[in-house]
C-alpha positions as CSV (number, residue, x, y, z in Angstrom):
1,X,-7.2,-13.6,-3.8
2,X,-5.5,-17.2,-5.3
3,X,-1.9,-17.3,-4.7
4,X,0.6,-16.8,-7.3
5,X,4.1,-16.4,-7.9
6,X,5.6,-13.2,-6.9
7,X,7.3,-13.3,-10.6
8,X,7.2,-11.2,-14.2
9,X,5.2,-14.2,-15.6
10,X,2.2,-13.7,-12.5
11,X,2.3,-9.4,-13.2
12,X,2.0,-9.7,-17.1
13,X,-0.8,-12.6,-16.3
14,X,-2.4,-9.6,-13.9
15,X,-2.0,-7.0,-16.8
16,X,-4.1,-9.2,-19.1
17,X,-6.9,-9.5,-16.5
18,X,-6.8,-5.8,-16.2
19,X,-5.0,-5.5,-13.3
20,X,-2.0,-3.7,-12.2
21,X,-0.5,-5.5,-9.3
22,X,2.7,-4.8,-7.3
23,X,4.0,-7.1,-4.1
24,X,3.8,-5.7,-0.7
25,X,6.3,-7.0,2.3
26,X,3.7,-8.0,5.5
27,X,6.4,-6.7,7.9
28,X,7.3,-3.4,6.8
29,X,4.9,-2.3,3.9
30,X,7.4,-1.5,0.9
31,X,5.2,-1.7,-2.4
32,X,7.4,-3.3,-5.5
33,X,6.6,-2.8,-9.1
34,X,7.3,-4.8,-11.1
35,X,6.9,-7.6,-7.9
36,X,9.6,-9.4,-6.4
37,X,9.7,-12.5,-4.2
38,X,11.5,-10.8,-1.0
39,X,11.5,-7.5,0.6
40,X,15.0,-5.7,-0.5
41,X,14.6,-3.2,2.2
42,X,13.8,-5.4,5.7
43,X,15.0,-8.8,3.7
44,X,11.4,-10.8,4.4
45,X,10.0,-13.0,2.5
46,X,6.6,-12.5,3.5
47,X,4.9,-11.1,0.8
48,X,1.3,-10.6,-0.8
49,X,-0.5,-9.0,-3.4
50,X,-1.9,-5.2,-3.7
51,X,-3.4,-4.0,-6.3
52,X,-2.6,-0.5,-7.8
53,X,-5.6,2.6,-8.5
54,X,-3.3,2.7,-11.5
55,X,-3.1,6.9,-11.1
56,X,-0.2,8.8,-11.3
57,X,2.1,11.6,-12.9
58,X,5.0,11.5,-15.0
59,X,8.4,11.8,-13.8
60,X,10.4,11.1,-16.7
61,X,10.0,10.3,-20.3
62,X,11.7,10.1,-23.6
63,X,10.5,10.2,-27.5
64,X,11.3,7.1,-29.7
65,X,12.1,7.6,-33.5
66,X,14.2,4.6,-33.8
67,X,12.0,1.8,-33.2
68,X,12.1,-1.6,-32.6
69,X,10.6,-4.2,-34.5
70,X,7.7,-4.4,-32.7
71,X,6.7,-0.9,-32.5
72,X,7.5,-0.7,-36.2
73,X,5.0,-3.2,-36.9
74,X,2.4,-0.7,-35.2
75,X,4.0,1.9,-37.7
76,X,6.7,3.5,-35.5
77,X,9.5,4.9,-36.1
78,X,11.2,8.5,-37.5
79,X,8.5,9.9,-39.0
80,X,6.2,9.1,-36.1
81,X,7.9,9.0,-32.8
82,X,6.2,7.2,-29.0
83,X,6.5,8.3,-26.1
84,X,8.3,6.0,-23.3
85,X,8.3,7.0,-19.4
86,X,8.6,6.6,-15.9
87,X,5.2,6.9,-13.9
88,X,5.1,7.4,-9.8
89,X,2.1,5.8,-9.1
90,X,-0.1,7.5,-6.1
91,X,0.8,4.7,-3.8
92,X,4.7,4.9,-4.7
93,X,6.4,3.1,-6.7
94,X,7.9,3.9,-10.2
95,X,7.4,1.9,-13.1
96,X,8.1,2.0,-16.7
97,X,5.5,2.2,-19.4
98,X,4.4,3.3,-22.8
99,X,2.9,7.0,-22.4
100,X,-0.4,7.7,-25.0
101,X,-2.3,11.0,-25.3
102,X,1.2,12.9,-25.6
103,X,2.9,14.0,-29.2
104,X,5.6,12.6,-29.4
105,X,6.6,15.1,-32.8
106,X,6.6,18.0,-29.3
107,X,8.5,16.5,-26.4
108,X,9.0,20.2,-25.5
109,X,5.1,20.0,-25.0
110,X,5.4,16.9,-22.3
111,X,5.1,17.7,-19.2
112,X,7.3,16.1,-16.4
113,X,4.2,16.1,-13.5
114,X,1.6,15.2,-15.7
115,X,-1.5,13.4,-14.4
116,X,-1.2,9.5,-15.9
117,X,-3.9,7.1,-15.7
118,X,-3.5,3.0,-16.6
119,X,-4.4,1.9,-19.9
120,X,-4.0,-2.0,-20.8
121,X,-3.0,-2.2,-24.4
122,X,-3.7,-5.7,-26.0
123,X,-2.0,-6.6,-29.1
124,X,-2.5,-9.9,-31.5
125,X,-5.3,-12.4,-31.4
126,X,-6.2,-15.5,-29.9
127,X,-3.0,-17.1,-27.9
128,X,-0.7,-14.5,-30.0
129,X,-3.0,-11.9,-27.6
130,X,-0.5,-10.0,-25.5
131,X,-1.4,-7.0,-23.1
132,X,1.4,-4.5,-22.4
133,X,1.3,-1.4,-19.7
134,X,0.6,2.0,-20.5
135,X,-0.4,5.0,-19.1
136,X,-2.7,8.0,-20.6
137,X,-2.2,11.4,-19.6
């Protein structure tokens, strides 16, 4: 695999190849998602790629109504609530991500242990084209 930054700007790159990608440390094997340049738990900066099966379950979550611009735009907001949570990926680490394939109207319904599997959402056109994270129970 080509080298890149251990940065934001690499993972969001990785998202709009389809990828989800955390940073691994060489010496002692912590995953980090999103990556980061140096190992916070053995402090080295020996670090490489690994690529996620992008499965998981749901440890927390929270409903939307008041949106913000952008998830307005995609007609959001207190008539028609998202979903927003924290998924523990089968290798690990915790990230944050939209949630689909929930109601958002019944958060009583959502189930903290939920099976999650990666979905890349695009958004826009042409260089406007953006690809956020989210995961669909």
């Amino acid at each position: 695999m080509e080298q890149r930054e251990f940065s934001g700007a690499s993972f969001y790159q990785f998202l709009g190849e389809g990828k989800l990608m955390a940073s691994r440390c060489k010496k002692c094997g912590t995953l980090y998602l999103p990556p980061k340049p140096l190992c916070t738990r053995c402090y080295s900066n020996e670090m490489e790629w690994a690529q996620m099966k992008g499965k998981g379950k749901l440890a927390a979550f929270t409903t939307i109504a008041v949106a913000p611009t952008l998830m307005m735009e995609e007609g959001y907001g207190r008539d028609n609530p998202y979903c927003t949570g924290v998924v523990e990926l089968e290798e690990g680490p915790k990230i944050s991500a939209r949630i689909l394939g929930v109601d958002a109207k019944k958060p009583e319904e959502i189930e903290v242990g939920t099976p999650l599997t990666v979905e890349f959402v695009e958004r826009g056109e042409g260089e406007q084209k953006k690809t956020f994270l989210a995961f669909r129970a």
